[in-house]
N, C-alpha and C positions, 0 to 999 in steps of 0.2 A: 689438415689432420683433425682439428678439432669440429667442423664442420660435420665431419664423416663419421665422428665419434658420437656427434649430437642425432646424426643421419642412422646410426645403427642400435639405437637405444630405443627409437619407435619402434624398431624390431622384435629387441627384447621384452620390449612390455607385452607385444603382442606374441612374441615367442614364437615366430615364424624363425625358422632357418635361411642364411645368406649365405651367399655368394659374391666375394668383394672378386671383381676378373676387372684387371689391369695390368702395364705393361711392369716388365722387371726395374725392379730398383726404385719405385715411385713412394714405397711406405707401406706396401699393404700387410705386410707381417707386422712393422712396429708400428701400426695404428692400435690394433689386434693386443698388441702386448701392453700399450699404453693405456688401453681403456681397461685392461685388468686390475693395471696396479691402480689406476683413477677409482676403481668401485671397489678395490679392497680385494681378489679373489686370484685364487689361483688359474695362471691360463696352463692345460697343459695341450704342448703343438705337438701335434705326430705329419711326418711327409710320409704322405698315402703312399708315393713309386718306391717307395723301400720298402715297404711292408707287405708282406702275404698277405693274401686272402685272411686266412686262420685269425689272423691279428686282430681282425675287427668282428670275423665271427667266431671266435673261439675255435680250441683247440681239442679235439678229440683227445678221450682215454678213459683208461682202466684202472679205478678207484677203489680197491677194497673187493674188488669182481663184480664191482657194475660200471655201468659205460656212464660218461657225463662228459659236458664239455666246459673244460677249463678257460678261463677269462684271462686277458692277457696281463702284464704288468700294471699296464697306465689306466686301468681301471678301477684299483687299488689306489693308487696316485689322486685317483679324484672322489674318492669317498673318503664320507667325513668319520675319524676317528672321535673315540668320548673326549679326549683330551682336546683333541680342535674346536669342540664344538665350544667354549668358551672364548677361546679367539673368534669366533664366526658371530658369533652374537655380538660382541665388541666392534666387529667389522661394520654389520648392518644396525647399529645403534650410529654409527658416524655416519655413514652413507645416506641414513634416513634423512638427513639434513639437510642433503645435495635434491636438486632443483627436481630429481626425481626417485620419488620413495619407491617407486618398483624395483630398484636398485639394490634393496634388501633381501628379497631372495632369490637375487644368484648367489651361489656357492662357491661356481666356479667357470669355466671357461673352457669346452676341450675345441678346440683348434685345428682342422687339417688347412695345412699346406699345400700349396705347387700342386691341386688338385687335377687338371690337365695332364703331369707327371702319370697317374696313376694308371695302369692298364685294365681293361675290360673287367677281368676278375678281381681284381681289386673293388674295382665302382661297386659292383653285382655287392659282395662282400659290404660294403658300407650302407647299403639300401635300408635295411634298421636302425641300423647307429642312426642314420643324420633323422629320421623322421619322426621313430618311434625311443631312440636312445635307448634301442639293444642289443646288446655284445652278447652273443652268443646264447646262455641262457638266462643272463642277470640282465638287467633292467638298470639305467641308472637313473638318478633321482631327477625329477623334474625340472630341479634349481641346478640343473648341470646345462648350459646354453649352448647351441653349436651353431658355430660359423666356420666355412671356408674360405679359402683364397686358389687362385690360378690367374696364370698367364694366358692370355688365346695364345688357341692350338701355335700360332705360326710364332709365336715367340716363346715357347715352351721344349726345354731342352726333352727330344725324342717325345714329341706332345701328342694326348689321345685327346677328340673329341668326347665329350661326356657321354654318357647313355644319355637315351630319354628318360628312361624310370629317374635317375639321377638328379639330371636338373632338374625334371618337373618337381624335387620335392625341396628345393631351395626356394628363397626369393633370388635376383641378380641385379646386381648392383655394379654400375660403372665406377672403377676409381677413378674420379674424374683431378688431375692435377691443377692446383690455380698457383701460380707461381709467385704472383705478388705475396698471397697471404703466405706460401713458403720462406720469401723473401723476408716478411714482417716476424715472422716467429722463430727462423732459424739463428737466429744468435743468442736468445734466451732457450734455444730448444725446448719450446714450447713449455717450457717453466721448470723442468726436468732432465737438467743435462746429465751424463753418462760421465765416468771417470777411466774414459780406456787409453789403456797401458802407461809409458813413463808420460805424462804428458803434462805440459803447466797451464790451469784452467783458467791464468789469467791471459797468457799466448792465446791460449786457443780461442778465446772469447773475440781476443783482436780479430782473429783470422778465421771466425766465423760471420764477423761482423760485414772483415771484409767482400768474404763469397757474397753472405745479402744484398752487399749493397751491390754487388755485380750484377746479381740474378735481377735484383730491384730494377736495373738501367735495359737487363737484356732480357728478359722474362723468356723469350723463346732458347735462350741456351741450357735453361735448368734441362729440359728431356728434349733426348734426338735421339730416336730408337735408329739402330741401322739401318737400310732399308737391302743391302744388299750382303752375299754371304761374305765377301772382301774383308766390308767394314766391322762383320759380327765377330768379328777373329782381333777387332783392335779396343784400344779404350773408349768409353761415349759416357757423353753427361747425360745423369740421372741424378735424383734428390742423392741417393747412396752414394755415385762414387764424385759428387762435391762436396760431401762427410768425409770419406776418405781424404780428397787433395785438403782439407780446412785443417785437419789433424797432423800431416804431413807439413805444410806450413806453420803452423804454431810451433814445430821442433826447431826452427832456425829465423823466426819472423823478423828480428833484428835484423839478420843479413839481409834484405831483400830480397827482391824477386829473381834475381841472378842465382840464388844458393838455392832454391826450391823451385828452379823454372820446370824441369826435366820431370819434380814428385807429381807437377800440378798435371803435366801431360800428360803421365804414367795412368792418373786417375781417370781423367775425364777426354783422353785425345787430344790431339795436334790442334785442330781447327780451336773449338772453343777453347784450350788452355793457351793456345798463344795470345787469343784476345781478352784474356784475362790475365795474363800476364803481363803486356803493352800497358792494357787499363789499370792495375797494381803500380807499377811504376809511375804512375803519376799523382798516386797518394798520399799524404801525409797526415796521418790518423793523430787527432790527440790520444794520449793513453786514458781510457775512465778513469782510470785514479788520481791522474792529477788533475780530473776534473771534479772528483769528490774532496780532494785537499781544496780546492782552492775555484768553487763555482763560480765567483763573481770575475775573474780574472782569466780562469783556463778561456783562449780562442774560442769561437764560433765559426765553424768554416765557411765559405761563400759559396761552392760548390753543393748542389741539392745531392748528389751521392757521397760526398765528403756528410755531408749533414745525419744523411739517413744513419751511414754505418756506425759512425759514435753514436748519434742518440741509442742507438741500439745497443751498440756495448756498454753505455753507459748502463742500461736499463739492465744489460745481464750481470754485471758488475752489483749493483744494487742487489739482487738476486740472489749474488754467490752470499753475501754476506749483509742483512738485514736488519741494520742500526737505524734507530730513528734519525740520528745525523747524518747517515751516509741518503736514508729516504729524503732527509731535508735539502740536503747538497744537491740531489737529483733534478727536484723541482726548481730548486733556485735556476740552476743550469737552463732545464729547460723553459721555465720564463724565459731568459734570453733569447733563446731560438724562438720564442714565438713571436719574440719583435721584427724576424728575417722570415723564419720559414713557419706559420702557424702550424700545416698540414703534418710536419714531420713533427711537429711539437708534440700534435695529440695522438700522435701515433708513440710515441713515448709515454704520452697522459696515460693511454688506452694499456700497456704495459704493466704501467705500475699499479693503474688499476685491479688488471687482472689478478697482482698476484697481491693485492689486499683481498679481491674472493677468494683467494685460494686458501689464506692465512685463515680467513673469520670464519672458513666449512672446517679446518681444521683445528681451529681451538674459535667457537663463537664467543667466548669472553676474554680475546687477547683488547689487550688496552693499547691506544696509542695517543701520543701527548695531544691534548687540544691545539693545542697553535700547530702541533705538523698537522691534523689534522683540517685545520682552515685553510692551510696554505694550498696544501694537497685540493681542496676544494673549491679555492681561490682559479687554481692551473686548471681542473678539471672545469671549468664555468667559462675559464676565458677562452680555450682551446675548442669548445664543443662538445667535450665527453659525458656531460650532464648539463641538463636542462639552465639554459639561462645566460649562456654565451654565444656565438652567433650560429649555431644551426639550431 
């Protein structure tokens, strides 16, 4: 995701219109929505196959006894009121900060969706919006960005090929899936987890942890589109619905994999859920917390997927709550694994890393104590993550 987020920003600079075409359930909506709240801006999504024509080219009528043609709601939605425009300045004073100042004037983000969905007259109907970003007879501001999303035709529920006029005025862009880095970032959810429904975010951490390290060992079970109509009618793994089984797990994770075999299937099918249920069963996760109680003591597992998945919890753990002692407990920890497993070390280095960038773009004068500071730079040197350790 972040890859793909760094891949559509040369877009934006250059303000070409995209085309992300990839299969269902792989992220391309919540890359799209993540890179909005990442530059501060409102994304707003419309699905093209539900909407009229009229929608994107306005709507005819009779105004006072002249003709004109009316703009739809979400046009309004993405124009800036007086009162916004101090938040929006506020917005692009932060963002100026981040690795790229173009970033400042976008405004906002309109979004079609499930673009393949949409039929002939629909496409015809958006031919201004996506090129020239005009609705009807308004114009909308420059700092309004568009990108879409679709599934190809054959995995697209009732799918049209695009027009020409259509595509040719996108760029197209493969969502191309890497499963390792889904693997490495899915337990911190990319620094940004969600809080959906009753759910306990220290549970689900375990049990996001644990998907990783599965995906980490089996990288080919994260996506298996169906290939035939049989299988389109049952459940199949995708990033999305091993979200789903991770969240369903975290409601009963102490019971084992006996009490949540049936949600894991539910989610992702028969095949890859029973082999992730076998491979669950022979797990025995430290909990991150009583490895921030107590680093020098809590186990180190011997197994390289036992290893991966707590470092990772540990690092989302750190995350949820961001004390210099719990940052300190992290590193102590992982020094230890780098006397067994260096690779997973700085794969945890790299982690905490990240989310010291992400802290210093949002407040560049947060302090952090000198000594966590050395040590943090200590782990960072020995592991490889910065210059002067063995890569």
């Amino acid at each position: 995701m972040n890859q793909m987020k760094q891949t559509l920003m040369r877009y934006i600079r250059a303000d070409v219109p995209v085309l992300l075409m990839g299969p269902p359930g792989v992220g391309k909506t919540s890359t799209i929505l993540a890179l909005g709240k990442e530059m501060g801006v409102p994304v707003e999504t419309l699905i093209a196959a539900i909407h009229e024509p009229m929608d994107f080219g306005g709507w005819p009528a009779v105004v006072e006894g002249q003709f004109k043609i009316e703009t739809p709601p979400w046009v309004d939605r993405l124009k800036r009121s007086p009162e916004e425009q101090e938040l929006i300045d506020t917005v692009k004073e932060k963002v100026s900060r981040l690795e790229n100042s173009s970033r400042g004037r976008i405004t906002g983000i309109l979004f079609f969706d499930e673009l393949t969905n949409a039929p002939r007259a629909v496409q015809s109907a958006l031919l201004r919006v996506v090129l020239e970003r005009v609705v009807g007879e308004e114009k909308l501001p420059d700092s309004i960005y568009i990108i879409s999303a679709a599934n190809p035709v054959g995995q697209a529920a009732d799918g049209w090929t695009l027009s020409l006029p259509l595509a040719n005025r996108m760029a197209h862009i493969e969502y191309r899936l890497d499963a390792r880095s889904w693997a490495d970032n899915f337990t911190t959810y990319w620094g940004d987890p969600p809080s959906p429904g009753d759910i306990d975010e220290s549970q689900w951490l375990i049990a996001r942890s644990m998907v990783a390290a599965f995906i980490h060992r089996r990288p080919d079970l994260l996506l298996q589109v169906p290939r035939s109509n049989e299988e389109e009618r049952l459940a199949w793994p995708s990033p999305r619905s091993w979200d789903f089984a991770s969240r369903l797990i975290s409601l009963d994770i102490q019971g084992g994999a006996n009490s949540w075999a049936d949600d894991v299937v539910s989610c992702v099918g028969e095949g890859a859920g029973l082999e992730f249920i076998n491979w669950a069963r022979s797990m025995d996760l430290v909990d991150p917390e009583d490895i921030l109680r107590n680093p020098h003591k809590a186990p180190v597992p011997d197994r390289p997927d036992q290893q991966f998945a707590v470092v990772n919890a540990l690092c989302a753990a750190v995350q949820s709550q961001m004390t210099p002692d719990r940052w300190r407990a992290a590193v102590e920890y992982l020094d230890r694994v780098a006397d067994v497993a260096e690779d997973i070390a700085a794969l945890g280095a790299s982690h905490l890393g990240n989310m010291m960038n992400r802290l210093y773009k949002v407040d560049p004068n947060i302090n952090f104590p000198d000594t966590l500071v050395d040590k943090i730079g200590e782990l960072f040197r020995r592991v490889g993550v910065i210059a002067g350790g063995r890569r």
